[in-house]
C-alpha positions as CSV (number, residue, x, y, z in Angstrom):
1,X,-125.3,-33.9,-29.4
2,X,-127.7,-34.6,-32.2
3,X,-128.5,-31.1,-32.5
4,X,-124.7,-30.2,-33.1
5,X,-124.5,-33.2,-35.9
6,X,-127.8,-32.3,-37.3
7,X,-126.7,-28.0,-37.7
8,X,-123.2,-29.2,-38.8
9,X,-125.4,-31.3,-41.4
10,X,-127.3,-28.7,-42.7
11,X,-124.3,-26.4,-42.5
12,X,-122.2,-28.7,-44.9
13,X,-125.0,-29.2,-47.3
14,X,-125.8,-25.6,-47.6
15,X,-122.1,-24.8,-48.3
16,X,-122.4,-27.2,-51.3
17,X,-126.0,-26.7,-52.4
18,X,-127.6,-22.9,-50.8
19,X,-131.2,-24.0,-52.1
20,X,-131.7,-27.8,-52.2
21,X,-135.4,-27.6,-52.2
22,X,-135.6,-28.5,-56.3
23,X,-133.7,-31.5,-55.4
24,X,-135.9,-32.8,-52.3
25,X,-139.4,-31.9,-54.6
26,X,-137.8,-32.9,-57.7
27,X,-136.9,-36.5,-55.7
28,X,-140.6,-36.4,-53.6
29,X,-142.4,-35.7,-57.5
30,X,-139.9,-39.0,-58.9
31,X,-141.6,-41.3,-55.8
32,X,-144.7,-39.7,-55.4
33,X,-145.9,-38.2,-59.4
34,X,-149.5,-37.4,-58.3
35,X,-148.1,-34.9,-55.7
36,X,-146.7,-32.4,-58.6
37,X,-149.9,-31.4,-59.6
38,X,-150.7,-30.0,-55.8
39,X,-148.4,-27.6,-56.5
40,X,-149.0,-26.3,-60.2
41,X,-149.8,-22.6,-58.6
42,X,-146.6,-22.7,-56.7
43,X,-144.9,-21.3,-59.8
44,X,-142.3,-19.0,-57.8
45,X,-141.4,-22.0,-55.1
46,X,-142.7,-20.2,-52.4
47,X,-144.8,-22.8,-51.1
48,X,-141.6,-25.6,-51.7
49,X,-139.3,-23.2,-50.0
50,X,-142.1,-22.5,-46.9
51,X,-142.0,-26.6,-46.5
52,X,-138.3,-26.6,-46.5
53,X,-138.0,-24.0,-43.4
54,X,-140.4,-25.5,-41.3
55,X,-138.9,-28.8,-42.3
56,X,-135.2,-27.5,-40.7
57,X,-137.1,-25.3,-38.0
58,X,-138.7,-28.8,-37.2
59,X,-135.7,-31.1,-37.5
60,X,-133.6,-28.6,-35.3
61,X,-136.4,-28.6,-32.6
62,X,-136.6,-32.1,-31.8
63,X,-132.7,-32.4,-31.8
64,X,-132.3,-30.0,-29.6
65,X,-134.9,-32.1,-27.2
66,X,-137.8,-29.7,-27.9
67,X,-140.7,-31.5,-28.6
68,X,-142.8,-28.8,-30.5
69,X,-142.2,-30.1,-33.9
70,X,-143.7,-33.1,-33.0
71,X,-147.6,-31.9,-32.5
72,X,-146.7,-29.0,-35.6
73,X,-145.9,-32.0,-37.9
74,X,-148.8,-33.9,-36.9
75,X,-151.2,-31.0,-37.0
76,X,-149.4,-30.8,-40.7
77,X,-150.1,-34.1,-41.4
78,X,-153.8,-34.1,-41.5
79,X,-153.5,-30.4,-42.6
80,X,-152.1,-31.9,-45.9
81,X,-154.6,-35.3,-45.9
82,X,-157.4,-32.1,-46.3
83,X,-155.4,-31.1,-49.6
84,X,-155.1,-34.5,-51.2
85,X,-151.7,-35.6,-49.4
86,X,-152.4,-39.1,-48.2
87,X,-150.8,-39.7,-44.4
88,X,-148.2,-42.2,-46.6
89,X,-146.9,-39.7,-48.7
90,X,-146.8,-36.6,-45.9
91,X,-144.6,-39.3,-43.6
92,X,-141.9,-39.9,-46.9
93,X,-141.1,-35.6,-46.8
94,X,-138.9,-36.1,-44.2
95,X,-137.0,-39.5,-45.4
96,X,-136.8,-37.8,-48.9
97,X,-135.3,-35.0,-47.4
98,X,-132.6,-36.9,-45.5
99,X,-131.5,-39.1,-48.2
100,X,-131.0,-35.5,-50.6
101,X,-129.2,-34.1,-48.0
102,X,-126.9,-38.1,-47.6
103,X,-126.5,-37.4,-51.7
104,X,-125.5,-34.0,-51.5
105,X,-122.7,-34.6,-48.8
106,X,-121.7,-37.8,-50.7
107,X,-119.0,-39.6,-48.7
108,X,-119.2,-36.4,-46.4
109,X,-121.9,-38.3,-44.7
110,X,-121.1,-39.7,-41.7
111,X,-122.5,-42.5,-39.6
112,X,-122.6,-39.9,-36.6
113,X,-125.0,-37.9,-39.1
114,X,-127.2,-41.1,-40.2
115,X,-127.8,-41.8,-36.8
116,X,-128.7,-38.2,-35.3
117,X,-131.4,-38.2,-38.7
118,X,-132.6,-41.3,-37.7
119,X,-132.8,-40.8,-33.8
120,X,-134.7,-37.4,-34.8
121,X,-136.9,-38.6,-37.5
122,X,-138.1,-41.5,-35.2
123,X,-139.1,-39.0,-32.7
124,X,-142.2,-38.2,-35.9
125,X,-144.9,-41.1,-35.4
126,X,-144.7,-42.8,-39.5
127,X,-141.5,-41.0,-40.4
128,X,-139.3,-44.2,-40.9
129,X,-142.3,-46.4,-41.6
């Protein structure tokens, strides 16, 4: 079930928003200022928009009961503590993410969607610290 919420989800915010990367980063750079400077060469948004897919690809995964995303994202996790990303600020990517997505769909978010996030983020060690 979580995987239907969580593709209906991303299908609703894509209808209203085809690229919502600038909003996530532009919201991660507002919480987290030191982390817009790791990506001063990513002047095209490749590197944003690479983060973005293997955030959904990931997100999709667990709610569909796969577990792979699970060992990617912590593989990712020290990846990024290697390029200056503390563990704290990697584990607020997804949470950022979820509550653009909850602003884009505006009163189109529902409490079955909240709940699927939540039951899928929890299945990230840190992600709803």
């Amino acid at each position: 079930m979580d995987a239907t919420v969580i593709t209906q989800c991303l299908e609703l915010v894509g209808e209203r928003c085809p690229d919502p990367a600038p909003l996530v980063f532009q919201r991660l750079f507002a919480d987290n200022p030191a982390v817009e400077a790791l990506f001063v060469r990513d002047t095209a948004g490749l590197v944003r928009g690479e983060m973005m897919a293997v955030t959904m690809e990931a997100l999709l995964d667990c709610a569909s009961g796969d577990d792979y995303a699970v060992n990617l994202v912590a593989i990712e996790r020290t990846n990024h503590e290697g390029m200056g990303v503390s563990p704290a600020v990697f584990d607020t990517f997804f949470r950022v993410v979820m509550a653009v997505f909850k602003d884009i769909l505006g009163p189109d978010w529902t409490q079955d969607m909240d709940g699927a996030w939540r039951r899928v983020l929890a299945k990230f060690p840190h992600a709803l610290a």
